[in-house]
C-alpha positions as CSV (number, residue, x, y, z in Angstrom):
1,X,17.1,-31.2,-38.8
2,X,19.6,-29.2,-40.9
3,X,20.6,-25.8,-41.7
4,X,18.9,-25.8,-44.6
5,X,15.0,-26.7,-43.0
6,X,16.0,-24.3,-40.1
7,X,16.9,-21.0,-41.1
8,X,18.3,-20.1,-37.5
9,X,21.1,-22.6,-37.5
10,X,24.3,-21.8,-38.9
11,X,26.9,-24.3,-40.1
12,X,30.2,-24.5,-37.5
13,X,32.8,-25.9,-38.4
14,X,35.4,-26.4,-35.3
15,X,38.9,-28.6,-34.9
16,X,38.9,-30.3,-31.5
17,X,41.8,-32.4,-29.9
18,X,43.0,-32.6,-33.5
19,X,40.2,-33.9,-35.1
20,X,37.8,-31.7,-37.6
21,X,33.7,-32.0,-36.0
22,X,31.0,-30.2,-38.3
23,X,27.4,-29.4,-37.6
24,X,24.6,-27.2,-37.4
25,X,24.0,-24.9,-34.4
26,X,21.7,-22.0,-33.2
27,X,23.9,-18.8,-33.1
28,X,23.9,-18.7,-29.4
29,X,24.7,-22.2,-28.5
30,X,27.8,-22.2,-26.0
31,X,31.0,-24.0,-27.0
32,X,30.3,-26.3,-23.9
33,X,27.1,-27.6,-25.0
34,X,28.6,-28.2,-28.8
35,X,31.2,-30.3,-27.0
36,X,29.2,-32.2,-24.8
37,X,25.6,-32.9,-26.5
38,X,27.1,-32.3,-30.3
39,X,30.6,-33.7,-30.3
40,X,29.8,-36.3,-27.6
41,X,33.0,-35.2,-25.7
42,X,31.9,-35.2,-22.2
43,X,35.1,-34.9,-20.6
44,X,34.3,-31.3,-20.6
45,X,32.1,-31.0,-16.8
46,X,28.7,-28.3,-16.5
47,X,29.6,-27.0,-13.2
48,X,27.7,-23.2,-12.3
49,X,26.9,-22.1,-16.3
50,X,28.0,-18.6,-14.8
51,X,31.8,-18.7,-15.0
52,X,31.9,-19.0,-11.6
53,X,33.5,-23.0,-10.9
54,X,36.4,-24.0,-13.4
55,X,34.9,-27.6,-14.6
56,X,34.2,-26.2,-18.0
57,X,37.7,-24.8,-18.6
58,X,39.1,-25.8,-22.4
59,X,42.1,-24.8,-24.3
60,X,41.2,-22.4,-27.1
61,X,44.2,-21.7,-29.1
62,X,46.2,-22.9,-26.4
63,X,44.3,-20.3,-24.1
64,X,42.4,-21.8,-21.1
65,X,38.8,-20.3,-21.7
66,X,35.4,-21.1,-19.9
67,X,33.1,-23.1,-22.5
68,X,30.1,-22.0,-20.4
69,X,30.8,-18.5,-21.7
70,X,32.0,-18.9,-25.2
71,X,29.6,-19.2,-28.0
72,X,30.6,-22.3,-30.4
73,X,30.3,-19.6,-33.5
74,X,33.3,-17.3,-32.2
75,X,35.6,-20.5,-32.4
76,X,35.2,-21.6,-35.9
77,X,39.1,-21.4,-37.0
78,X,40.2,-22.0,-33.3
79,X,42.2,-24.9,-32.2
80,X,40.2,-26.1,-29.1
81,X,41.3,-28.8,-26.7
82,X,39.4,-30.9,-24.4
83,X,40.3,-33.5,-21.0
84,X,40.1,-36.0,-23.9
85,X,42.3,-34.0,-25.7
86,X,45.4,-34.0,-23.1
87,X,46.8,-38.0,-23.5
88,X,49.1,-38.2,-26.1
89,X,48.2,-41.7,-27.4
90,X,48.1,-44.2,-24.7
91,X,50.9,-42.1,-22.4
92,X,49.2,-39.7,-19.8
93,X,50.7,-35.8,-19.7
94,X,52.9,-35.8,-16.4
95,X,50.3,-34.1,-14.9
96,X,47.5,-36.3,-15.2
97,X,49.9,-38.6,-14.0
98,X,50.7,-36.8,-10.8
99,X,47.3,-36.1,-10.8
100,X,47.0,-39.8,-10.1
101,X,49.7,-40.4,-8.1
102,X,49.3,-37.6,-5.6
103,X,45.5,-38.8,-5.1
104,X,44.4,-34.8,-6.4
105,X,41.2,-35.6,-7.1
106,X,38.7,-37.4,-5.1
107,X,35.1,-37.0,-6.2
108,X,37.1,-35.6,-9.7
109,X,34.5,-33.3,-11.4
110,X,37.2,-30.7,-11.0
111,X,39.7,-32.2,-12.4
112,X,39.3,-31.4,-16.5
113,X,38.9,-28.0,-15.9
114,X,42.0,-28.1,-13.2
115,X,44.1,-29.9,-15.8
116,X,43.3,-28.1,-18.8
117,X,44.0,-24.4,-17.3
118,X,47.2,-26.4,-15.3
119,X,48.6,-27.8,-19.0
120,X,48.6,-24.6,-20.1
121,X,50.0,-22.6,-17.0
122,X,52.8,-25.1,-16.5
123,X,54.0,-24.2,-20.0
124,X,54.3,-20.3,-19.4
125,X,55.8,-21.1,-16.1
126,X,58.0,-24.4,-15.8
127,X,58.9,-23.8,-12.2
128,X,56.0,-22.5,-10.1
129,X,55.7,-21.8,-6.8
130,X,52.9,-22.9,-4.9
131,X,51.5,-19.5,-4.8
132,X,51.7,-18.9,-8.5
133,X,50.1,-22.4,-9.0
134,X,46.9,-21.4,-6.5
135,X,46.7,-18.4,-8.1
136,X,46.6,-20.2,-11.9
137,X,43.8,-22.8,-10.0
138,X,41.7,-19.8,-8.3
139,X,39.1,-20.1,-11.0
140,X,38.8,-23.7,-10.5
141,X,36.7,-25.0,-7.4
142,X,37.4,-27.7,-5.7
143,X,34.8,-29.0,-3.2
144,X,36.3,-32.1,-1.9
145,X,40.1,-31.1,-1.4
146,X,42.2,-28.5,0.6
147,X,44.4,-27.9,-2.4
148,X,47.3,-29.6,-0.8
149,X,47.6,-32.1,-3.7
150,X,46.4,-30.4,-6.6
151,X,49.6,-28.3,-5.4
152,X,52.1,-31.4,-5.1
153,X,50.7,-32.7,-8.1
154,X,51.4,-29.2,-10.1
155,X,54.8,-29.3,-9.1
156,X,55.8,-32.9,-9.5
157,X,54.9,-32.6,-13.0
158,X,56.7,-29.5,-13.3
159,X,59.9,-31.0,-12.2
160,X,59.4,-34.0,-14.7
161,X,58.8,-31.7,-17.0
162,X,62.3,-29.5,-16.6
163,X,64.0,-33.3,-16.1
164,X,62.9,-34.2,-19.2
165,X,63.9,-31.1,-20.7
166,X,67.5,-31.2,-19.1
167,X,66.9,-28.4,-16.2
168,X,68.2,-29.7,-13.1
169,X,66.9,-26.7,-10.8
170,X,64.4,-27.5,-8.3
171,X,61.1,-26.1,-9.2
């Protein structure tokens, strides 16, 4: 059905991990739904649809943001970034790859909300402490870990990250 045979859908147009998606949507669909059902990007996780959990969590203009609360219409123009989104190319961001290595995840329907609100927060702050690093998570739930290594996770890839920049501090 189209815009045009259904006067209640409006035309979005949205750029998402790079990539321009168009379609027609009802004025209050949520970002998250456009992103899942719509753009077939299910990366993005349906976790409490009150703001509540974290698994929704997306970039928006580099912004983590809750798709669960966002309507798709108030990010046409917006540069939005999903889990699938984070790789660049075949190479895994260092914290997907501590992610990985520190075994962060277990059941892992955390985990593209975690990462996407953790990209972001590791580029305002290239050497957290753990503290500041629960406090960037504290809108993300886990229910499987203690937090012990989405911690060590966060702050291995924060000292590849300042070792690939040239910092030789400890984090």
């Amino acid at each position: 059905m189209t815009a045009t045979t259904r006067p209640d859908l409006q035309v979005l147009t949205l750029r998402v991990n790079g990539s321009t998606w168009q379609g027609a949507v009802e004025p209050n669909a949520l970002l998250l739904d456009v992103i899942r059902y719509e753009a077939g990007l299910t990366g993005t996780k349906r976790g409490c649809d009150m703001g509540t959990c974290g698994c929704c969590a997306v970039q928006i203009d580099g912004v983590p943001k809750l798709s669960c609360l966002t309507l798709a219409l108030d990010c046409e123009g917006a540069e939005i970034k999903t889990i699938e989104g984070v790789q660049q190319g075949p190479l895994l961001s260092e914290l997907q790859e501590e992610w990985a290595a520190c075994g962060a995840s277990q059941c892992g329907f955390c985990t593209p909300g975690m990462i996407l609100v953790g990209e972001a927060f590791l580029d305002r702050n290239p050497t957290p402490t753990d503290r500041e690093i629960r406090e960037a998570i504290a809108g993300n739930l886990c229910r499987c870990t203690g937090y012990v290594k989405i911690v060590e996770a966060f702050q291995r890839a924060a000292e590849r990250r300042n070792a690939a920049a040239g910092d030789t501090e400890p984090a």
